[in-house]
DOLOKE-701669 format. One record per residue: residue in one letter; x, y, z of N, C-alpha, C in turn. Coordinates in nm, 4 decimals, always signed. Example, Ala and Ser with C-alpha at 12.3 -4.5 7.8 and 13.67 -1.06 7.14 Angstrom:
BEGIN
{atom A; {+1.3190; -0.5690; +0.7800}; {+1.2300; -0.4500; +0.7800}; {+1.3200; -0.3300; +0.7800}};
{atom S; {+1.2850; -0.2250; +0.7080}; {+1.3670; -0.1060; +0.7140}; {+1.2900; +0.0030; +0.7870}};
//
This chain:
BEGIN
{atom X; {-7.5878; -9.3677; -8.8972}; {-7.4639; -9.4356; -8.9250}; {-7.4851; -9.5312; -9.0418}};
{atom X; {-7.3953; -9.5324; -9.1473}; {-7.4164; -9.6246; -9.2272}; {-7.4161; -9.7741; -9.1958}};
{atom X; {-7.4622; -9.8562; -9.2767}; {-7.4545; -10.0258; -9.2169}; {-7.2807; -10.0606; -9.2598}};
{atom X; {-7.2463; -10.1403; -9.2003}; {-7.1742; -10.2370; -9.1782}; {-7.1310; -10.2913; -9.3625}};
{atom X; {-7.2387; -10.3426; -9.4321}; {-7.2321; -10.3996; -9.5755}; {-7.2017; -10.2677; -9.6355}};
{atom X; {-7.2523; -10.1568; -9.6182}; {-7.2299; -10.0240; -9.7313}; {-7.0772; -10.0153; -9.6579}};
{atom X; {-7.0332; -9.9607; -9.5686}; {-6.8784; -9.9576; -9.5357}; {-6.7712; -10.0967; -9.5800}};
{atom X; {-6.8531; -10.1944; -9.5948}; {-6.7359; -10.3107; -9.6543}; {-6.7436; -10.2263; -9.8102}};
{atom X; {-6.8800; -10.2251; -9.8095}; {-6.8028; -10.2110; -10.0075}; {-6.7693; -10.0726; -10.0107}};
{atom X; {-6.7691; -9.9844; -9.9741}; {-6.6821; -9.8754; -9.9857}; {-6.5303; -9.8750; -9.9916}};
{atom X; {-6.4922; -10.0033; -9.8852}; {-6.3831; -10.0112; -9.8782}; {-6.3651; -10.1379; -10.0678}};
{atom X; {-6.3714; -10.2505; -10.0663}; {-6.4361; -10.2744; -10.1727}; {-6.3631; -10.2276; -10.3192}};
{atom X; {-6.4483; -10.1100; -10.3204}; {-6.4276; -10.0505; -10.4431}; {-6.3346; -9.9653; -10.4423}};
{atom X; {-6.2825; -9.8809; -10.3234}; {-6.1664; -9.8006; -10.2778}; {-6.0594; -9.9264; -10.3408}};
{atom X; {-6.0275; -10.0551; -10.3046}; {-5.9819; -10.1297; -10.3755}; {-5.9355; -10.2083; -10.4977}};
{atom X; {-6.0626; -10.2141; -10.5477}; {-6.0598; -10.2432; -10.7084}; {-5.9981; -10.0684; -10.7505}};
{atom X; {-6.0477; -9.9865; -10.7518}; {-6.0190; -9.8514; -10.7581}; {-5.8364; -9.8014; -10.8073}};
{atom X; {-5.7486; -9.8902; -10.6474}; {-5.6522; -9.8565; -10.6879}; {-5.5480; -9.9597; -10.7281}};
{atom X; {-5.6386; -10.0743; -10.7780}; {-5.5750; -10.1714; -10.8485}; {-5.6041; -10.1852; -10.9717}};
{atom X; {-5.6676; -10.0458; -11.0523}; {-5.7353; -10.0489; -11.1396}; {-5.8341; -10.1360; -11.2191}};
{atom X; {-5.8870; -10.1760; -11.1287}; {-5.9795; -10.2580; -11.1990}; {-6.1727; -10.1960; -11.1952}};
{atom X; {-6.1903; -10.0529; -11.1732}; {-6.2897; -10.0336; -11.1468}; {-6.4376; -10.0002; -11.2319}};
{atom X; {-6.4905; -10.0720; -11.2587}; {-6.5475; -10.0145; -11.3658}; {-6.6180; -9.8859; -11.3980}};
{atom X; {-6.7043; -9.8731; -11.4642}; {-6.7369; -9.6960; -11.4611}; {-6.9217; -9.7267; -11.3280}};
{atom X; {-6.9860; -9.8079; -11.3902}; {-7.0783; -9.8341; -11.2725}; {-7.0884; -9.8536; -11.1770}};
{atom X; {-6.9191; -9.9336; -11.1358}; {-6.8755; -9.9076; -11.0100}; {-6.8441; -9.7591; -10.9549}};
{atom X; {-6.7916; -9.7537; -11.0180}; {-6.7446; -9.5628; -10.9960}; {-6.8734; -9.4581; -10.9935}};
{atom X; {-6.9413; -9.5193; -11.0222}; {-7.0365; -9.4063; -11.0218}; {-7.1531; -9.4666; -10.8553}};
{atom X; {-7.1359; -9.6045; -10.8232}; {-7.1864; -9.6686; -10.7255}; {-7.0875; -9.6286; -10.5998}};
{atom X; {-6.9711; -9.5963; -10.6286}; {-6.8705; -9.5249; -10.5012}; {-6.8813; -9.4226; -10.5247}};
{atom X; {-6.9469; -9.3127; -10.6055}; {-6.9485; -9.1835; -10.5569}; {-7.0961; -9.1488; -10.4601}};
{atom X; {-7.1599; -9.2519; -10.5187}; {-7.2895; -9.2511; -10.3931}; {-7.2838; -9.2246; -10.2619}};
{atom X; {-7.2127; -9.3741; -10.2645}; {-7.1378; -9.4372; -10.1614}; {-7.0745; -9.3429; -10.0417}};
{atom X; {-6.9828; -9.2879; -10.1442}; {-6.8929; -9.1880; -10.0713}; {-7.0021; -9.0429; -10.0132}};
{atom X; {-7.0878; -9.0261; -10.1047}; {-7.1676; -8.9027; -10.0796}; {-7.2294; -8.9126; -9.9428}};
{atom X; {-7.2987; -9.0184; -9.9659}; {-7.3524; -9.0671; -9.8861}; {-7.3421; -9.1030; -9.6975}};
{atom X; {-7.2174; -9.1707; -9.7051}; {-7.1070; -9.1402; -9.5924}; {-7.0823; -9.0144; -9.5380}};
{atom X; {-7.0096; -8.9160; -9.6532}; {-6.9894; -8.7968; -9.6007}; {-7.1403; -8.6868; -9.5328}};
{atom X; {-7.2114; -8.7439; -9.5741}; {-7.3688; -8.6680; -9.5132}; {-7.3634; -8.7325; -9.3890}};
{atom X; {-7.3609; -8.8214; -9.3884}; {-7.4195; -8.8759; -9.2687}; {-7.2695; -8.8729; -9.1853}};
{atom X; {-7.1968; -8.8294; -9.1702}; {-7.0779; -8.8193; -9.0969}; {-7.0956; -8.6719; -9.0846}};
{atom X; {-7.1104; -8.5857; -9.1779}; {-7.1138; -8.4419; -9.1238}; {-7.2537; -8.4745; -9.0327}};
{atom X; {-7.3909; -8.4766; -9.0233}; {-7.4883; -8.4971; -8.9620}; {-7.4568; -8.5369; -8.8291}};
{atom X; {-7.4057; -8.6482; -8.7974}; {-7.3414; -8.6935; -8.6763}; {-7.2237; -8.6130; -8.6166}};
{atom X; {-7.1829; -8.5804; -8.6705}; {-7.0466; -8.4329; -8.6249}; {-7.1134; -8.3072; -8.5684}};
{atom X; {-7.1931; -8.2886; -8.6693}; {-7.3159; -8.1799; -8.6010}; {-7.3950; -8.1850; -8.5089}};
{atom X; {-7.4820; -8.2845; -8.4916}; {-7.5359; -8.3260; -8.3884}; {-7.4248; -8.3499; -8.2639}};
{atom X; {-7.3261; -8.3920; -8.2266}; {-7.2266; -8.4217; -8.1400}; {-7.1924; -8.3195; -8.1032}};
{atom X; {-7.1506; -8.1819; -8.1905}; {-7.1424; -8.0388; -8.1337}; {-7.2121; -7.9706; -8.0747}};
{atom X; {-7.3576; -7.9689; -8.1823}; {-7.4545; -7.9478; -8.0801}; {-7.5124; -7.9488; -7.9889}};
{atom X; {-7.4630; -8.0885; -7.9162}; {-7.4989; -8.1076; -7.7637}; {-7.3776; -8.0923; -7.6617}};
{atom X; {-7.2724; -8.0332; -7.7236}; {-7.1432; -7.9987; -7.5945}; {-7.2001; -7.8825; -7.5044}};
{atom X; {-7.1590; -7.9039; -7.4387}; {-7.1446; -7.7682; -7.3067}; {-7.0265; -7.7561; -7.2849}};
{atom X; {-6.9361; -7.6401; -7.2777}; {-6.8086; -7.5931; -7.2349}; {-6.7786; -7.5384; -7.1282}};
{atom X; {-6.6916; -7.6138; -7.0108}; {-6.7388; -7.5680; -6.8808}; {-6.5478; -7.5300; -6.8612}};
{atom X; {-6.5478; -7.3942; -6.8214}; {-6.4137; -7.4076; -6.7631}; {-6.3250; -7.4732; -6.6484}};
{atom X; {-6.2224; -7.4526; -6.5973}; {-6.1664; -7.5069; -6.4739}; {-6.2782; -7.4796; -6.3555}};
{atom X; {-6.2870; -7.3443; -6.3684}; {-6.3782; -7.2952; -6.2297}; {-6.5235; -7.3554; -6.2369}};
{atom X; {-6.5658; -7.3644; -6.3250}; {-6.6698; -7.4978; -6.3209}; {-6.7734; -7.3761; -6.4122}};
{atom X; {-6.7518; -7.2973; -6.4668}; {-6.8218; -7.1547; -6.5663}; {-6.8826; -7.2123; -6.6753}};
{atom X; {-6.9645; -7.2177; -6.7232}; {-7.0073; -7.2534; -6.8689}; {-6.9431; -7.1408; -6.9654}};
{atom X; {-6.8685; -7.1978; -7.0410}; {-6.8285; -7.0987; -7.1633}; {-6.8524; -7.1291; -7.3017}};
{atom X; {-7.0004; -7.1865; -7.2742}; {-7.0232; -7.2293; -7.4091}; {-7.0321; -7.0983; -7.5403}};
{atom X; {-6.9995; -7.1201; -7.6650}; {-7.0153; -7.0018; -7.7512}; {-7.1609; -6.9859; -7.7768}};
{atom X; {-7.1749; -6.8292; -7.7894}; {-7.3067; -6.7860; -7.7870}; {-7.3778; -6.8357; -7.8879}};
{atom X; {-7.3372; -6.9123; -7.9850}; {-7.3932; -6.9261; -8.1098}; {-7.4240; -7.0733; -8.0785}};
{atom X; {-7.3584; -7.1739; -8.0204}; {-7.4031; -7.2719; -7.9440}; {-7.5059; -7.2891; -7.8878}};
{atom X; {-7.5172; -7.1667; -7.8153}; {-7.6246; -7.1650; -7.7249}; {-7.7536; -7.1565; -7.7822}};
{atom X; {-7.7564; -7.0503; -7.8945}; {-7.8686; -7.0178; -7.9688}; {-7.9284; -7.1785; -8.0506}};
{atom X; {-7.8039; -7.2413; -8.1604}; {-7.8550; -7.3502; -8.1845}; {-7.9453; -7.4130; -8.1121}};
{atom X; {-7.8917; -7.4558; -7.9782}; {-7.9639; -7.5393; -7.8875}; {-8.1007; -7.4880; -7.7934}};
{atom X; {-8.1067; -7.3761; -7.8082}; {-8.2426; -7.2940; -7.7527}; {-8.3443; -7.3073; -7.9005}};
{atom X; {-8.2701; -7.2989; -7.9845}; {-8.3453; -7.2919; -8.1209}; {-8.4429; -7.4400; -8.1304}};
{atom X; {-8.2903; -7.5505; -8.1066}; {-8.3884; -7.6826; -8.1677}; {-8.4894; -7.7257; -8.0139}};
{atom X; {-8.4454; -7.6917; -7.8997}; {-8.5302; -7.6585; -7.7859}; {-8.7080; -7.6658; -7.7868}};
{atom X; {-8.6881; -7.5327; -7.8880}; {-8.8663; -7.4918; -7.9043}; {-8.8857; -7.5280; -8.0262}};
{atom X; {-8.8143; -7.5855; -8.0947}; {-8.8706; -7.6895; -8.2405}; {-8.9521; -7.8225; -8.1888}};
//
């Protein structure tokens, strides 16, 4: 998860940004920024999927087979 200080200035420069005031080093310090975020948000999205189990009403696991494999995979890693 990113810190706390990198999400203030993201927001920050999202600001100066659309009040035009941003400079180009800034802009190039929010595309980091932004990169940066988006990795680590897909990473955490992934990981969070990866550990579901899908259980129906009747109490069935219906997890997708490809689910399953992931998690047998990182298993014996």
């Amino acid at each position: 998860m990113l810190s706390k200080e990198k999400l203030q200035r993201i927001n920050e420069l999202s600001k100066k940004k659309k009040a035009g005031t941003l400079t180009e080093v800034e802009a190039k310090e929010q595309t980091a920024l932004r990169k940066e975020y988006l990795e680590t948000f897909r990473a955490t999205m992934r990981d969070n999927i990866e550990h579901l189990t899908i259980v129906d009403p009747e109490g069935n696991d219906v997890t997708p087979d490809k689910l399953k494999q992931i998690k047998a995979n990182k298993f014996l890693n």
